[in-house]
MARLUM-181054 format. One record per residue (C-alpha): residue number from 1; chain; x, y, z. Coordinates in Angstrom, 2 decimals, m for minus. Layout:
BEGIN
+-----+--------+---------+---------+---------+
| num | chaine |      px |      py |      pz |
+-----+--------+---------+---------+---------+
| NUM |      A |       X |       Y |       Z |
...
+-----+--------+---------+---------+---------+
% end
This chain:
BEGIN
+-----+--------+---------+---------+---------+
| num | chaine |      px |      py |      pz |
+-----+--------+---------+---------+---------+
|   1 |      A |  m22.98 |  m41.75 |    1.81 |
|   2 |      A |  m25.44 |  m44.82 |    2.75 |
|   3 |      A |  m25.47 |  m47.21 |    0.11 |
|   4 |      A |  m29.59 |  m46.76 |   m0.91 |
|   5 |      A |  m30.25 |  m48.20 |   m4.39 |
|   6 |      A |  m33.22 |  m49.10 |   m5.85 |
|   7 |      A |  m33.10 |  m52.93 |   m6.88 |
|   8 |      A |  m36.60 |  m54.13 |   m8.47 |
|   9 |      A |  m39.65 |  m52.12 |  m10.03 |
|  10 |      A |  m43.05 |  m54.08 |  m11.55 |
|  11 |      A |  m46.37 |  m52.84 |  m13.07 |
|  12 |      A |  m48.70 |  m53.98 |  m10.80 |
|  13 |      A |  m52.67 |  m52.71 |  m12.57 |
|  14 |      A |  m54.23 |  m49.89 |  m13.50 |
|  15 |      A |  m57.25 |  m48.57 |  m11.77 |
|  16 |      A |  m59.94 |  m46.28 |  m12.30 |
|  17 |      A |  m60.53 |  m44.55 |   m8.87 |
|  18 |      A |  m60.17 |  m45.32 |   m5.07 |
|  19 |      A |  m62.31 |  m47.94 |   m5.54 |
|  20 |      A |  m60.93 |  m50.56 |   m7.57 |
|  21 |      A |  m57.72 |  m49.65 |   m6.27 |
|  22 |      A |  m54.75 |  m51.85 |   m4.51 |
|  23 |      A |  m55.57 |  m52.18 |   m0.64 |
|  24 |      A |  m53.67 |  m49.43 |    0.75 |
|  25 |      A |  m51.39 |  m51.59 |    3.47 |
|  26 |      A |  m48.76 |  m50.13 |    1.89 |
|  27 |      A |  m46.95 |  m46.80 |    1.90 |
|  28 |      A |  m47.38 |  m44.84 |   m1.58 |
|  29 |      A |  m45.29 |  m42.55 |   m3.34 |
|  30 |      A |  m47.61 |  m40.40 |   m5.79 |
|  31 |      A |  m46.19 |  m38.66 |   m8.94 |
|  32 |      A |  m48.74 |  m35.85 |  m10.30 |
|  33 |      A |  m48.17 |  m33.02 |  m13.27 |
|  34 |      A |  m49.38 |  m31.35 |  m16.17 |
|  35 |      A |  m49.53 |  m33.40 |  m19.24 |
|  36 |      A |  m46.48 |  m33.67 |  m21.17 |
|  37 |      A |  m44.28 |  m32.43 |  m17.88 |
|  38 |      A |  m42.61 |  m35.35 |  m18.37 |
|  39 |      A |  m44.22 |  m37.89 |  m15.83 |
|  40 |      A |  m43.17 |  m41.22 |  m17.46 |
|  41 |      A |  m39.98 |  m40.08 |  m18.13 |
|  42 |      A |  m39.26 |  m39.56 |  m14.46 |
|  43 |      A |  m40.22 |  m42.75 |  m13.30 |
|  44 |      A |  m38.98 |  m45.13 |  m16.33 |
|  45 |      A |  m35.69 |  m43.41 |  m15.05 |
|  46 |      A |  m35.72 |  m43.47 |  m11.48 |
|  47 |      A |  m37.14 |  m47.17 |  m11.80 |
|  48 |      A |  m34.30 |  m47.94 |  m14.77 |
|  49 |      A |  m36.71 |  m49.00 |  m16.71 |
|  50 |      A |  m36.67 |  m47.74 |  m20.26 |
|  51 |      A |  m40.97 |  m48.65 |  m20.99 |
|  52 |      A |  m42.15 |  m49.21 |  m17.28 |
|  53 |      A |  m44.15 |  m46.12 |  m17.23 |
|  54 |      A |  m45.97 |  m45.95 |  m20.81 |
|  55 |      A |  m45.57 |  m42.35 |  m21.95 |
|  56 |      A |  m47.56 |  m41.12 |  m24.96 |
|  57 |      A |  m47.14 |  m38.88 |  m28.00 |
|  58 |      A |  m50.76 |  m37.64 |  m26.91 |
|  59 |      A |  m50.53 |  m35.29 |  m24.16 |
|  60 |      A |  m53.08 |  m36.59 |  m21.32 |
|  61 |      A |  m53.50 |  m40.68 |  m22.76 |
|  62 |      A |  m52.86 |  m41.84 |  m19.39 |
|  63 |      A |  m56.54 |  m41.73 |  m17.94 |
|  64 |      A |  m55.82 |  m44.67 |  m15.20 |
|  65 |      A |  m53.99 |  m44.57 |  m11.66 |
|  66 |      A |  m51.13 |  m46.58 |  m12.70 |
|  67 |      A |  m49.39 |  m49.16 |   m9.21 |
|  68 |      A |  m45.90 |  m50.30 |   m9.20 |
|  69 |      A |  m44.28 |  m52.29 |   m6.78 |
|  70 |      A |  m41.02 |  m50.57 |   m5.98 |
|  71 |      A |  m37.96 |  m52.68 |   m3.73 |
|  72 |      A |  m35.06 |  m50.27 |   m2.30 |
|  73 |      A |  m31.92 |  m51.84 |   m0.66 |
|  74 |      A |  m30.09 |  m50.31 |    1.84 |
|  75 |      A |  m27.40 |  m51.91 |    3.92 |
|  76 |      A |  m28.57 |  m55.20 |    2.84 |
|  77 |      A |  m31.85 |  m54.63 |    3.94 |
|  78 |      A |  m34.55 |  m54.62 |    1.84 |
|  79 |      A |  m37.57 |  m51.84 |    1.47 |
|  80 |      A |  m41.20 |  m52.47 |   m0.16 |
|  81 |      A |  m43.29 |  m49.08 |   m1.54 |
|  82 |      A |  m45.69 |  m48.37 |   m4.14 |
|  83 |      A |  m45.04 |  m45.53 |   m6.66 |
|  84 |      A |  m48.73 |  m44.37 |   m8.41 |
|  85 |      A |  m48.70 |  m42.31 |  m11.18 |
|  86 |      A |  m51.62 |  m40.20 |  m11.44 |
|  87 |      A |  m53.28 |  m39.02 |  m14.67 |
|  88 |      A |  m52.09 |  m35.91 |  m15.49 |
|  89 |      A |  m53.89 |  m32.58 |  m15.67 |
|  90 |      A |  m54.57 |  m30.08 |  m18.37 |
|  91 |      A |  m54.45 |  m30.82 |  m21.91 |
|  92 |      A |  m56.20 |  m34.28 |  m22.34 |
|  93 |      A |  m59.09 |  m34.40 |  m25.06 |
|  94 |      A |  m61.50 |  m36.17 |  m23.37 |
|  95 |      A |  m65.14 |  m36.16 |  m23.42 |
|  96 |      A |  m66.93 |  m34.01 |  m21.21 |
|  97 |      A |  m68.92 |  m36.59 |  m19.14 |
|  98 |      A |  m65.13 |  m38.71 |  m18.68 |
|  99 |      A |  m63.50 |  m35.39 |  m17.48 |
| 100 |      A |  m65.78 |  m34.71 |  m14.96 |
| 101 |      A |  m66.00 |  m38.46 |  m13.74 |
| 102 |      A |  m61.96 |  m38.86 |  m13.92 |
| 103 |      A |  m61.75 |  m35.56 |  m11.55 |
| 104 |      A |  m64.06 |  m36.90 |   m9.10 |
| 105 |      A |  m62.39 |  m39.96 |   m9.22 |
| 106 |      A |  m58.26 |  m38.30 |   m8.62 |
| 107 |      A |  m60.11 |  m35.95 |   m6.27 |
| 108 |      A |  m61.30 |  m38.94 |   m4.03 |
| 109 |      A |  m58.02 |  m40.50 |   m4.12 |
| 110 |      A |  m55.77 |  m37.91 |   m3.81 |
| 111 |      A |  m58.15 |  m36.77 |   m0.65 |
| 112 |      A |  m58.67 |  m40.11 |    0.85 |
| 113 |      A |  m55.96 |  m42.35 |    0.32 |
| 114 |      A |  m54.50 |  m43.23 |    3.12 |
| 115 |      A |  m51.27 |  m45.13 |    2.55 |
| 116 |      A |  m49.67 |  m41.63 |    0.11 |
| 117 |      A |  m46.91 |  m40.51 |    2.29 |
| 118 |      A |  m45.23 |  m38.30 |   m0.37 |
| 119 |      A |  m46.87 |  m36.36 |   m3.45 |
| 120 |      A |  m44.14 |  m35.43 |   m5.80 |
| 121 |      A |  m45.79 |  m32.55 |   m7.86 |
| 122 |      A |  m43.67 |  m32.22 |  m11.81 |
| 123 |      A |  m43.58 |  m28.90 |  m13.33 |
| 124 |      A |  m41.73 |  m27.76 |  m15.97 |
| 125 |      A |  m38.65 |  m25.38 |  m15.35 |
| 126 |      A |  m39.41 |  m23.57 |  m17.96 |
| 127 |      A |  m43.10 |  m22.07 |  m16.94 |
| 128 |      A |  m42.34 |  m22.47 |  m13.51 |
| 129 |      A |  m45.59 |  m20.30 |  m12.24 |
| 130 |      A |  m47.87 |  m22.17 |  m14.63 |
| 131 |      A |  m51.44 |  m21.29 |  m13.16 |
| 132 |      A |  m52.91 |  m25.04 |  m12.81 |
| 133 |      A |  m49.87 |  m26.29 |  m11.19 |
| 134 |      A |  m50.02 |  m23.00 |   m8.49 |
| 135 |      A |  m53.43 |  m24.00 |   m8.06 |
| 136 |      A |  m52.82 |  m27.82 |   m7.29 |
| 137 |      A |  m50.37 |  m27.09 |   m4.57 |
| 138 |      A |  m52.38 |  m24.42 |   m3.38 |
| 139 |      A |  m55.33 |  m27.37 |   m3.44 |
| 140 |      A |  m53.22 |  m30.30 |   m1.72 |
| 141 |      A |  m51.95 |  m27.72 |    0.88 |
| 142 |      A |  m55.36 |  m27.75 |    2.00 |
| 143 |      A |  m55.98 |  m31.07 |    3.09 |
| 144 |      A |  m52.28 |  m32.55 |    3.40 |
| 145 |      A |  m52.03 |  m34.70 |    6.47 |
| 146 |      A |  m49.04 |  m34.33 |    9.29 |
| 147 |      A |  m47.93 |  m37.73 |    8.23 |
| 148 |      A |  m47.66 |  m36.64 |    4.31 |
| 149 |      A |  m45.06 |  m34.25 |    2.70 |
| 150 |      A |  m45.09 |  m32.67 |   m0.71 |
| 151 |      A |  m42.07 |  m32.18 |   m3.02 |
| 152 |      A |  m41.69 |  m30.05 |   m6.42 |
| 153 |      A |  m39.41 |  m31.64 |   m9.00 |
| 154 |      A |  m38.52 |  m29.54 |  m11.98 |
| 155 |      A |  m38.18 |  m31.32 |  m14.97 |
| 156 |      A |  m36.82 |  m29.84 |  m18.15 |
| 157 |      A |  m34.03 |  m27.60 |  m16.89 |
| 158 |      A |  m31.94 |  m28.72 |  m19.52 |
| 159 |      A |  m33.33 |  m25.92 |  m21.82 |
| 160 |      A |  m32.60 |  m23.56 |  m18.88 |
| 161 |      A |  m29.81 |  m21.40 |  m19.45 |
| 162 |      A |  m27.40 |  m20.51 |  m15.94 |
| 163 |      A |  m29.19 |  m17.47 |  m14.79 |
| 164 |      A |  m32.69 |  m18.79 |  m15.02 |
| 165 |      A |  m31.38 |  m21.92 |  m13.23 |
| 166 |      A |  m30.18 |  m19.51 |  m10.36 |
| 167 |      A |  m33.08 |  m17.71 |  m10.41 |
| 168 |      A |  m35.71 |  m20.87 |  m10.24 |
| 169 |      A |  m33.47 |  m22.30 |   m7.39 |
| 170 |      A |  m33.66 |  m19.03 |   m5.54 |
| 171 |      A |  m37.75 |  m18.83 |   m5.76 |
| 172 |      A |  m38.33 |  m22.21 |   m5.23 |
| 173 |      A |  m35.18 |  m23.16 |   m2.56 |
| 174 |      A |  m36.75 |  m26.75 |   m1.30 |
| 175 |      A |  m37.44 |  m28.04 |   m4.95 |
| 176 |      A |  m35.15 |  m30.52 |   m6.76 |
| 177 |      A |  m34.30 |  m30.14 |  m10.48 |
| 178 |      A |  m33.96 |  m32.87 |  m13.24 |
| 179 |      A |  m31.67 |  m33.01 |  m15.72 |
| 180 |      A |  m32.15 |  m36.06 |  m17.96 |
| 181 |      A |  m28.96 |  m34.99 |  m19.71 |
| 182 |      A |  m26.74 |  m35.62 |  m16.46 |
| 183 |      A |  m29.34 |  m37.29 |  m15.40 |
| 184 |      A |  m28.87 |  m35.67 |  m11.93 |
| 185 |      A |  m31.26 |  m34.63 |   m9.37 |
| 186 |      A |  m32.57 |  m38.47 |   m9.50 |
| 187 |      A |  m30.34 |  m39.65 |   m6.59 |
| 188 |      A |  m31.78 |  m36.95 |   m4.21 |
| 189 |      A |  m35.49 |  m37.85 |   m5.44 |
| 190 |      A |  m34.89 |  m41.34 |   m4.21 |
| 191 |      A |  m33.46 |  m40.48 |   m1.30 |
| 192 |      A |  m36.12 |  m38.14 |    0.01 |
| 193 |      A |  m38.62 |  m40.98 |   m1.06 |
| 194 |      A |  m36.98 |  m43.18 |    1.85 |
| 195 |      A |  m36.42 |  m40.79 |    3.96 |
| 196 |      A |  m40.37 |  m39.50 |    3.67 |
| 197 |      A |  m41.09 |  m43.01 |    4.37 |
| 198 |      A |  m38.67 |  m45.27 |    6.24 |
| 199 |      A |  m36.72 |  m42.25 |    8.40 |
| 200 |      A |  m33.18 |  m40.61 |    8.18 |
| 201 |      A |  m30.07 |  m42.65 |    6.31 |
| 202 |      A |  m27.75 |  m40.00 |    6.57 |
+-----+--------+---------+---------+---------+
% end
């Protein structure tokens, strides 16, 4: 297989909607989820870096769209994206008045950003038909662009036993499971990141 490795991964800022965002010159990879899915898990691992994504005790603490600049290196060449992790949904106990403004404000950017090229949507393998995570996909389908693609990553499946790991592979057969045990399932995560992005390596 092609060599593709990720080599470098940096906090770039934290922003509160579209607006105050990072010009968007650059292609984006955006990771979205239910609170306590295990978002900053994910990336601290895919980027190797144990506290690079802050992850909280307190389900839904991460109110901010969070940049990092993200270098891949394949064949001695070197590749520049963006990942964004999004605050996530469900769960957080914020005020009324901040809920409402933080949804208009992911709304707007998940809408009209125009540098995401790949939404990977978290869910937990073991409530695999949770309602709000049905109805996000069923919400992104409606406005994805030809140039984006969307991709659902399982976390959890450790506490899967073999048959429900057959099972969630046979309802949901273009997904990719994590297991931070093995931690397998990362490799082909990165992979369809470039390939969303930069084009075939195979």
């Amino acid at each position: 297989m092609t060599s593709l490795r990720l080599i470098n991964s940096d906090f770039i800022k934290s922003a509160q909607s579209i607006n105050d965002s990072l010009d968007d010159t650059m292609s984006e990879v955006v990771f979205l989820g239910r609170s306590n899915v295990g978002k900053s898990s994910t990336i601290n691992t895919l980027t190797a870096r144990k506290n690079l994504a802050k992850s909280s005790s307190t389900p839904g603490k991460t109110q901010l769209i969070n940049f990092f600049a993200v270098k891949y290196r394949l064949d001695e060449e070197d590749y520049d994206i963006r990942y964004v992790d999004l605050p996530g949904f469900g769960y957080a106990k914020v005020s009324k008045t901040l809920k409402e403004v933080w949804q208009k404000n992911l709304v707007e950017f998940i809408q009209k950003r125009v540098s995401i090229r790949l939404f990977i949507h978290l869910r937990d393998a073991r409530h695999p038909h949770a309602q709000i995570d049905d109805d996000v996909e069923k919400y992104i389908s409606e406005f994805i662009r030809a140039d984006q693609q969307y991709l659902t990553v399982f976390t959890k499946i450790d506490k899967l036993n073999q048959k429900e790991r057959s099972k969630l592979k046979k309802e949901f057969p273009n997904s990719i499971t994590l297991s931070n045990l093995k931690k397998s399932g990362f490799e082909r995560i990165h992979q369809k990141i470039f390939e969303t992005i930069f084009g075939d390596i195979s």
